[in-house]
C-alpha positions in Angstrom: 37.3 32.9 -40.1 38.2 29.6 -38.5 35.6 27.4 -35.8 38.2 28.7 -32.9 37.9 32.0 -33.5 34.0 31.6 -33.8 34.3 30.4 -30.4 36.2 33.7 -29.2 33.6 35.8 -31.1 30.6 34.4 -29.2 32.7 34.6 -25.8 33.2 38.6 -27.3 29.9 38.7 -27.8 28.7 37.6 -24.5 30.5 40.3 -23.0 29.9 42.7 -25.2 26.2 41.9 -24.0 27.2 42.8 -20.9 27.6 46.1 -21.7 24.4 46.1 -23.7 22.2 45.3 -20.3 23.4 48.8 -19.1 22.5 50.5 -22.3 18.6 48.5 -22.3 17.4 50.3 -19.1 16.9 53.3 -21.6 16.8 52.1 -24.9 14.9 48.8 -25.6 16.8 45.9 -28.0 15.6 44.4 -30.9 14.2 41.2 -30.5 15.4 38.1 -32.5 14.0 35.6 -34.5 14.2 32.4 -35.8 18.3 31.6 -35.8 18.7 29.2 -38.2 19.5 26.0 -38.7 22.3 23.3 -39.8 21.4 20.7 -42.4 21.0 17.9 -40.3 20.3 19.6 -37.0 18.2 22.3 -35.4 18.0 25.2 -32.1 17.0 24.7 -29.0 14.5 25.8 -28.0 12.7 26.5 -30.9 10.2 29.9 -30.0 8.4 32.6 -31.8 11.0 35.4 -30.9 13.9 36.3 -28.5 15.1 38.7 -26.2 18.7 40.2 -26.4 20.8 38.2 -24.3 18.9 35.0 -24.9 21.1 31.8 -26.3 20.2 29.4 -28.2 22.1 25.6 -29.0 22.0 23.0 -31.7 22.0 19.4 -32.1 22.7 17.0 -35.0 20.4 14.1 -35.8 22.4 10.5 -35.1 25.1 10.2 -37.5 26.1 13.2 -36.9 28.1 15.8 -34.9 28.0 19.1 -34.2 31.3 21.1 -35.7 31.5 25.4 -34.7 30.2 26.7 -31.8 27.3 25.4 -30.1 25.4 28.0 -29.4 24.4 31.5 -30.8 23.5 34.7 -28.8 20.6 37.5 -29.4 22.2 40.6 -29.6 20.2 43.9 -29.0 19.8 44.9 -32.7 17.7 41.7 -33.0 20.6 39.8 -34.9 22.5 36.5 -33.8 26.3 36.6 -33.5 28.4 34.0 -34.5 27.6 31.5 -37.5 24.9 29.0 -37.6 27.2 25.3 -37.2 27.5 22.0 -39.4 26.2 19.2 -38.8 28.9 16.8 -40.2 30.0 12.9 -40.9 33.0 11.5 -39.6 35.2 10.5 -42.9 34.4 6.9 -43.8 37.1 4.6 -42.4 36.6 1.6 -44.7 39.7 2.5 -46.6 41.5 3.4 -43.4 44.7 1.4 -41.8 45.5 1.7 -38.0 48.9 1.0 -36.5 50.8 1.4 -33.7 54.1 0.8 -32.0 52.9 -2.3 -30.1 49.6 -3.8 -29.4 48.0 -7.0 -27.9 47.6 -9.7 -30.0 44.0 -9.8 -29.5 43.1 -5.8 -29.7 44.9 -4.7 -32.7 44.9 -1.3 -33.6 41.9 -1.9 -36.8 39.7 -2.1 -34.1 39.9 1.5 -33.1 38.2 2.4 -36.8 36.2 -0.4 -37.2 32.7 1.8 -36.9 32.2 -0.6 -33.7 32.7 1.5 -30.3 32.2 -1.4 -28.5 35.6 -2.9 -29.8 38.7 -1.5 -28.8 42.5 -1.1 -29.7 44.8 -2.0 -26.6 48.8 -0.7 -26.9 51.0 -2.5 -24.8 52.2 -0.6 -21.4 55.5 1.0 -22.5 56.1 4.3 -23.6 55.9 5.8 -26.4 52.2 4.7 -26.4 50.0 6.0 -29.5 47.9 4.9 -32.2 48.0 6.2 -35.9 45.4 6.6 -38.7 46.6 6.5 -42.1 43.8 8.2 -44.3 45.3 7.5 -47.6 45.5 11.2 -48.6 45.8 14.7 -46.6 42.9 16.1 -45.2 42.0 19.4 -43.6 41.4 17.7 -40.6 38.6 19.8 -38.4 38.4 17.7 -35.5 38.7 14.6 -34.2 36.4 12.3 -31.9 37.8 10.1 -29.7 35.7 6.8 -27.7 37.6 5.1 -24.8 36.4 1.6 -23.1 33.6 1.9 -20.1 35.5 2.4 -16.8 39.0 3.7 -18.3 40.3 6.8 -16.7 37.7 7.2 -14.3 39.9 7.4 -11.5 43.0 8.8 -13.5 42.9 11.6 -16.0 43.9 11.4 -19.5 46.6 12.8 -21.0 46.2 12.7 -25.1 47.7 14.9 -28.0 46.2 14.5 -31.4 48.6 15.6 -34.4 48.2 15.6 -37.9 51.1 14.2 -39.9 51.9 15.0 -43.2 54.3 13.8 -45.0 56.6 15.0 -48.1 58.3 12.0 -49.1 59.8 8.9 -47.6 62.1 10.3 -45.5 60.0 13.5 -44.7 57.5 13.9 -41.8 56.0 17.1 -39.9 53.5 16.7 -37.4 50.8 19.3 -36.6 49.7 19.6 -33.2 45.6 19.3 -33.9 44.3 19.5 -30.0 45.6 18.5 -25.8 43.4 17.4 -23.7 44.2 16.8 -20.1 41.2 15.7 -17.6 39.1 13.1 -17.1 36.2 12.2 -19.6 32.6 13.3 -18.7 31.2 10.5 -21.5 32.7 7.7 -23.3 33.0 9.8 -26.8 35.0 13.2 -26.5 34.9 15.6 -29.6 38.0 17.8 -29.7 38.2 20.3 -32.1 41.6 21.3 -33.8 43.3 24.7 -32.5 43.2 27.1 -35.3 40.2 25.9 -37.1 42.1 23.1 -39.1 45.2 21.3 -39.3 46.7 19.2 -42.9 48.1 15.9 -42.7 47.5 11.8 -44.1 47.5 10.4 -40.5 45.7 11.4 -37.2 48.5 10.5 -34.6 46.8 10.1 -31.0 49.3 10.3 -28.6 48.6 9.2 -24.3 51.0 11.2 -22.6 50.6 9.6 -19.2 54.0 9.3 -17.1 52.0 6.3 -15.7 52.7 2.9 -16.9 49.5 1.4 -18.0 47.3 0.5 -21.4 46.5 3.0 -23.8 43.2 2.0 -25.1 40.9 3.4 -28.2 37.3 2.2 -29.1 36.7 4.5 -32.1 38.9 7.6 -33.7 36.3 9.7 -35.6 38.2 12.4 -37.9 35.9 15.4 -38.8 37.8 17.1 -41.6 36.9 19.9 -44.0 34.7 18.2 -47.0 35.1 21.4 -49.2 31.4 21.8 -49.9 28.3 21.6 -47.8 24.6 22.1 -47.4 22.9 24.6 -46.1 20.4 24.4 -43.4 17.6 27.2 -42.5 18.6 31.0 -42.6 17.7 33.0 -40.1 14.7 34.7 -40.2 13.7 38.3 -38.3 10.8 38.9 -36.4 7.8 40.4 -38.4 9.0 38.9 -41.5 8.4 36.0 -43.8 11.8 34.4 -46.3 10.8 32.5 -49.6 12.9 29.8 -51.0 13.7 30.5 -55.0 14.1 28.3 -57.4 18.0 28.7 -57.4 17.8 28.0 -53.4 18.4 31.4 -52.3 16.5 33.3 -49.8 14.1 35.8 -50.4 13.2 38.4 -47.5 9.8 40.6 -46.8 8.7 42.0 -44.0 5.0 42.4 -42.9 2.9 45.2 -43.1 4.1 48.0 -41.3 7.8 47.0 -41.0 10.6 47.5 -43.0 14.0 45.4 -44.1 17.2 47.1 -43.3 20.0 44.4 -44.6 20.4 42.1 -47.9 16.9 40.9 -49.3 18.5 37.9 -50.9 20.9 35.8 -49.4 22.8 32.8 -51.4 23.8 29.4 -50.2 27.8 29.4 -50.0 29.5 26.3 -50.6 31.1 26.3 -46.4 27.3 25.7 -45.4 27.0 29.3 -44.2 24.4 32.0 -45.8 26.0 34.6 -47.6 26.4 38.0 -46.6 24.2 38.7 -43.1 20.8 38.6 -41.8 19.0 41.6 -42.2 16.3 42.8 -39.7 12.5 44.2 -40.1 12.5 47.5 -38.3 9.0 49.0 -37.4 8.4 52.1 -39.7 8.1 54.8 -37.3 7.8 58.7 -38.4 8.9 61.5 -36.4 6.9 63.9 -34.6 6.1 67.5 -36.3 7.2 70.2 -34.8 4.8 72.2 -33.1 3.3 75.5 -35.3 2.0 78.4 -34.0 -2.0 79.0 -33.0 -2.5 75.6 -33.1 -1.3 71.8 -31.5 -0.9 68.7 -33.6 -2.9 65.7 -32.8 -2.0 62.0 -34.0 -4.6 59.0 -34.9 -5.0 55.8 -36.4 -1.2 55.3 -34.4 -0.1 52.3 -32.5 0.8 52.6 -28.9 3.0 55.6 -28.5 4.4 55.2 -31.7 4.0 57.2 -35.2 3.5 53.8 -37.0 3.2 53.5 -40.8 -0.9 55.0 -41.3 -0.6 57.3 -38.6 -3.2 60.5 -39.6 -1.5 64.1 -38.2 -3.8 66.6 -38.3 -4.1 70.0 -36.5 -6.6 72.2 -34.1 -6.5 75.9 -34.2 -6.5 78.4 -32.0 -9.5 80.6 -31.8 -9.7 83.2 -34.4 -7.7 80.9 -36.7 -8.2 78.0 -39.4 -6.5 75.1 -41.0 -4.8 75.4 -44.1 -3.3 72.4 -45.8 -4.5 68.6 -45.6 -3.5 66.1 -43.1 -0.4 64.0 -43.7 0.2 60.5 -43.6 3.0 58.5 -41.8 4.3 56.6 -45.3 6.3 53.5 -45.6 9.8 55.3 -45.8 9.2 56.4 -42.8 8.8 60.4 -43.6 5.5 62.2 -43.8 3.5 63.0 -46.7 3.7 66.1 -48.9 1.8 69.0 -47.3 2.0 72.3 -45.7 -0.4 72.2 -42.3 -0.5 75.7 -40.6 -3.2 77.6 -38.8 -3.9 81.0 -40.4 -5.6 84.1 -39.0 -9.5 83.3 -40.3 -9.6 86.8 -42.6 -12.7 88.2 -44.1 -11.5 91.2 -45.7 -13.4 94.5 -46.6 -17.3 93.3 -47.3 -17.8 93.9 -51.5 -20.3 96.3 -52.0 -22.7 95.1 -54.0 -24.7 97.9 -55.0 -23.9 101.4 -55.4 -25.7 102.7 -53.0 -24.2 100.2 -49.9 -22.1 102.0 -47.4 -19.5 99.8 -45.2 -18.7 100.8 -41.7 -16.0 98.5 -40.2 -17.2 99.1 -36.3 -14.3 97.2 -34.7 -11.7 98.8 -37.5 -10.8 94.8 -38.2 -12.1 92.2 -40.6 -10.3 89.2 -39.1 -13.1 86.8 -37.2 -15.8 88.3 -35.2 -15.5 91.4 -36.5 -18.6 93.2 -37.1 -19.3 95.7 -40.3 -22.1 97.8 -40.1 -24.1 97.9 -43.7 -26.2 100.7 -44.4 -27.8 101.5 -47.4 -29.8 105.0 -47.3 -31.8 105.2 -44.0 -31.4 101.7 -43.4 -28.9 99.6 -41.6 -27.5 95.7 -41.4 -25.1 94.4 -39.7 -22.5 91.7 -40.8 -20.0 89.6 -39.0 -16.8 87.6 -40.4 -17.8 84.0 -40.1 -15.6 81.2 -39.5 -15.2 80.7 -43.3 -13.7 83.8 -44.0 -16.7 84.8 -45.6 -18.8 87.8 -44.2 -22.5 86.7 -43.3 -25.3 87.7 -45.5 -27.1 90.8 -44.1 -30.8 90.6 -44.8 -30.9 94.3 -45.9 -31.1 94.2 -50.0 -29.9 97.5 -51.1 -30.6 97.0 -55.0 -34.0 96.4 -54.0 -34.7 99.2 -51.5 -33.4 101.9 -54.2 -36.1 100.5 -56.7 -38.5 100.8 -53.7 -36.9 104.7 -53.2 -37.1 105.5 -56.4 -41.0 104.2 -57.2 -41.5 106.4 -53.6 
């Protein structure tokens, strides 16, 4: 994907955003963290995380300049779009050779690659007016940088085309239109970057396409061209997570405790600059809620806000007359609950065991379930018995083996 169509990505992206602000009044975004950074650069402004909709930009350290998009977008699902940019050099002019159709004798056209933006190349007043780089050998040219004199088309716009020029033979030339630009400068130096990405040729033709018949003047022609190989800077990194560097260079993803990573955990330097393959995200691990059972209500603890966060205890409270079966589960890390069965059962005591021969059980209430009451008699003697909340009946204090030995001895 070329630099241009970077830059209608991001503008896709805003508006996409757009249509993400609607969405956020019922459904909160992701936040984002760090973004990344060129070799040679870094974001602004640098902060611990980011809301969706939040941009960020990027600038180079001196010597170098800013090549892609300049800025990068939060989207909602706590990812940027668009790629991080390069930080790049200009390609050393030493071997370079200027020339143009006519110049003055004392501002020759070297002076427009000289490395010195305080001299400049003047071209006499007549149309065709242009000067040309010859780089020695075809580049990919990215961009190119122009640097006029103080004072020079502040009151008239410019009027430049920039081609690249290669060439087959002797006889053989085909320019390639690299970028216009029509307007007045807002700073001395003006970065434009080739339509398309990137244009081939050996010479950087910059062409003033004034009607008006004046000097055409360059201080410095920077060409930006694709080097084939590059650095990488920082990768991004997602909130709630921390990225180890290994020993090969690549990057090495966890997330804290609590959060999990959707997306690649390793991610390799590719040789355009860019990360491989895309930044993945720490999502919170968040189980679902159990569905309600019956005689009972399920209660939550150990949770965070109103979420069921990794840790979260579920446990249950029966209705009266009935008792937990099962143990509590546990909210685990892949985000499901625990094995286990939690229901509430009828508390059930059954039919008391006699004990003795000579006990006699009379169910009074004709249940055994909780509360019930059996009636224990044993000759002329009577105990009663009630289903405790154990499932177990109480112990009556009548003991019939020991009043039959008493009848007996009588």
């Amino acid at each position: 994907m070329t630099w241009r169509n970077m830059d209608l990505y991001l503008l896709y992206a805003v508006w996409i955003l757009f249509l993400f602000d609607f969405i956020q009044h019922f459904v909160a975004g992701l936040e984002c963290g760090y973004p990344g950074a060129p070799a040679f650069g870094r974001p602004h402004p640098v902060k611990e995380s980011y809301n969706p909709g939040e941009a960020v930009s990027f600038t180079c350290v001196q010597g170098y300049a800013l090549q892609g998009p300049f800025q990068r977008v939060c989207m909602p699902n706590g990812t940027w779009v668009g790629p991080i940019p390069l930080c790049d050099r200009s390609l050393s002019s030493v071997e370079h050779q200027a020339s143009s159709r006519q110049t003055l004798i004392s501002y020759p056209a070297n002076l427009s690659i000289d490395g010195d933006r305080e001299t400049c190349a003047y071209t006499d007043k007549m149309r065709p007016r242009w000067i040309r780089i010859d780089m020695r050998r075809s580049q990919r040219v990215r961009a190119v940088a122009i640097t006029i004199p103080n004072g020079i088309y502040s009151r008239d716009a410019a009027q430049l085309t920039i081609y690249a020029i290669s060439v087959r033979d002797s006889t053989t030339a085909s320019y390639h239109k690299c970028a216009d630009f029509n307007g007045r400068f807002s700073s001395r130096t003006l970065k434009l970057s080739c339509a398309g990405g990137e244009v081939e040729g050996r010479y950087i033709h910059v062409e003033d396409k004034r009607n008006r018949v004046n000097y055409f003047s360059l201080c410095e022609v920077e060409v930006y061209a694709n080097k084939g190989s590059y650095d990488c800077g920082e990768a991004e990194r997602p909130t709630h997570a921390y990225s180890v560097r290994t020993e090969t260079g690549a990057i090495n993803y966890r997330c804290v405790y609590g959060y999990r990573l959707e997306g690649p955990p390793i991610r390799h330097c590719l040789q355009n600059g860019q990360w491989s393959l895309y930044q993945p995200i720490c999502r919170e691990i968040i189980c679902p809620y159990l569905n309600e059972i019956e005689h009972g209500r399920i209660f939550y603890s150990g949770r965070k806000r109103d979420q069921l966060t990794l840790g979260t205890i579920a446990n249950v409270s029966c209705d009266y007359g009935y008792r937990i079966t099962g143990n509590p589960l546990q909210c685990e890390e892949d985000g499901s609950w625990s094995k286990g069965n939690l229901t509430c059962q009828p508390i059930e005591c059954g039919m008391p065991f006699a004990r003795h021969e000579s006990e006699q059980y009379i169910l009074l209430n004709g249940t055994t379930n909780y509360e019930s009451i059996a009636l224990l008699k044993c000759g002329d003697q009577e105990a009663i018995l009630i289903c405790r909340e154990d499932g177990t009946w109480s112990i009556p204090e009548l003991d019939c083996a020991t009043q039959s030995k008493y009848e007996s001895c009588v």
